[in-house]
C-alpha positions in Angstrom: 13.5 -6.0 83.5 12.4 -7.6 86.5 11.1 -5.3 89.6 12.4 -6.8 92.8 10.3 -4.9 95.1 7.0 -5.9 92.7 7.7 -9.6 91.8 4.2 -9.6 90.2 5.2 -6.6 87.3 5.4 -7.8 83.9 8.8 -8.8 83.0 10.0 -7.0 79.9 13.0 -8.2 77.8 15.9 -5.8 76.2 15.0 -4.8 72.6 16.2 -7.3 70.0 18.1 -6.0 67.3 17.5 -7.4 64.1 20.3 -8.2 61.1 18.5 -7.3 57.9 20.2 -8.5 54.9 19.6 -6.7 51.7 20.8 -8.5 47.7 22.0 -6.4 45.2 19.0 -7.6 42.7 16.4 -6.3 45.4 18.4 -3.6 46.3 17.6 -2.4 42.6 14.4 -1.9 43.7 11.3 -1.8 40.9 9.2 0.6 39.5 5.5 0.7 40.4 3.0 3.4 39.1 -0.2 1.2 40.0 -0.9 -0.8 43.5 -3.8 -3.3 44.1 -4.8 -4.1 47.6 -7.1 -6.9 48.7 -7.1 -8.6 51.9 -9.2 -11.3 53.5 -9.6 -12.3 57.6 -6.0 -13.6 57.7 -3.7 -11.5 55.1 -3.2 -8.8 52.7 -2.0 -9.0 49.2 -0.6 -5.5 48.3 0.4 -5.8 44.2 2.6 -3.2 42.6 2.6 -2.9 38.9 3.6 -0.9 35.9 1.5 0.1 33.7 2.9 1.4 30.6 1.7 5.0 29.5 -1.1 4.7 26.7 -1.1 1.0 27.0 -4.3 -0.6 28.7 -1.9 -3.3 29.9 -0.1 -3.4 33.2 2.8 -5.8 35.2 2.7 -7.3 38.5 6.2 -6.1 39.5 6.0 -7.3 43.4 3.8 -8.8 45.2 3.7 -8.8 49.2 1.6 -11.0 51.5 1.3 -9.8 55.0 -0.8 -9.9 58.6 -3.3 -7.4 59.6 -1.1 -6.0 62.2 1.6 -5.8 59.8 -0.7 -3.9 57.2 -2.0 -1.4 59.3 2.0 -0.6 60.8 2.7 0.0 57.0 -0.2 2.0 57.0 1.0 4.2 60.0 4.9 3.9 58.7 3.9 5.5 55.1 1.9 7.9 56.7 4.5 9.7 58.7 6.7 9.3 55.6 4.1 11.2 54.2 3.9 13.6 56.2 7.6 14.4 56.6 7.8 14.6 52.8 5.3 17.4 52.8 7.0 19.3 55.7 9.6 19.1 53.6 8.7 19.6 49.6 5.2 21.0 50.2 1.7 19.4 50.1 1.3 16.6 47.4 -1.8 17.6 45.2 -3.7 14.3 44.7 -6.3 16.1 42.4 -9.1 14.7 40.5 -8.0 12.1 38.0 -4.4 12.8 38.7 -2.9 9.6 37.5 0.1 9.4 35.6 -1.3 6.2 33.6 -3.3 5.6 31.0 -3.4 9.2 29.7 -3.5 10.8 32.6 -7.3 9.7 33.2 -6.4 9.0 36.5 -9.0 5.4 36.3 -7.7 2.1 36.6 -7.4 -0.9 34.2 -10.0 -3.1 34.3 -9.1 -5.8 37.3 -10.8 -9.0 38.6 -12.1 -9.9 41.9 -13.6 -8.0 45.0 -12.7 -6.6 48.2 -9.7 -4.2 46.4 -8.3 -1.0 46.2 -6.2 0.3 43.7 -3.7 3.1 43.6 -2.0 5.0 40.4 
């Protein structure tokens, strides 16, 4: 709002309110056991996949394409999800090789390119 006695404050605008619709084939939702990140100056490409137990073959399922800024409010979003999940159910044990793919070895399938991170 505008300040009438400070006509030099910073004018702020009421919070817009955004109409988010959602289709029934995404509200499905898919299955991932697997993400790759990788990100250069201007995006990042987060990848989730499915990779089939005791197969050394996995599927891209999704694939999002996002800013920086955007990356890093995911970043703080899933990490108070996090943390309310564990207030709630107990600390998640990430463990050593705790991955639930390829048989349990908690190590990744082989993948191309640099600058990545993967998570299973």
């Amino acid at each position: 709002m505008n300040d009438p006695k400070n006509p030099n404050a910073p004018q702020t605008s009421a919070q817009m309110q955004v109409k988010i619709d959602l289709e029934p084939e995404t509200a499905q939702g898919v299955y991932a056991n697997m993400a790759m990140v990788n990100h250069n100056e201007a995006e990042f490409t987060l990848d989730f996949i499915y990779v089939q137990p005791q197969e050394p073959k996995g599927t891209v399922r999704s694939r999002v394409i996002t800013s920086p800024k955007h990356a890093k409010r995911l970043l703080l979003a899933l990490q108070d999800a996090v943390n309310g999940y564990e207030q709630r159910f107990g600390s998640l044990d990430m463990g050593q090789g705790g991955g639930q793919n390829n048989g349990g070895q908690g190590q990744p399938p082989p993948m191309g390119g640099t600058g990545g991170s993967f998570l299973n």
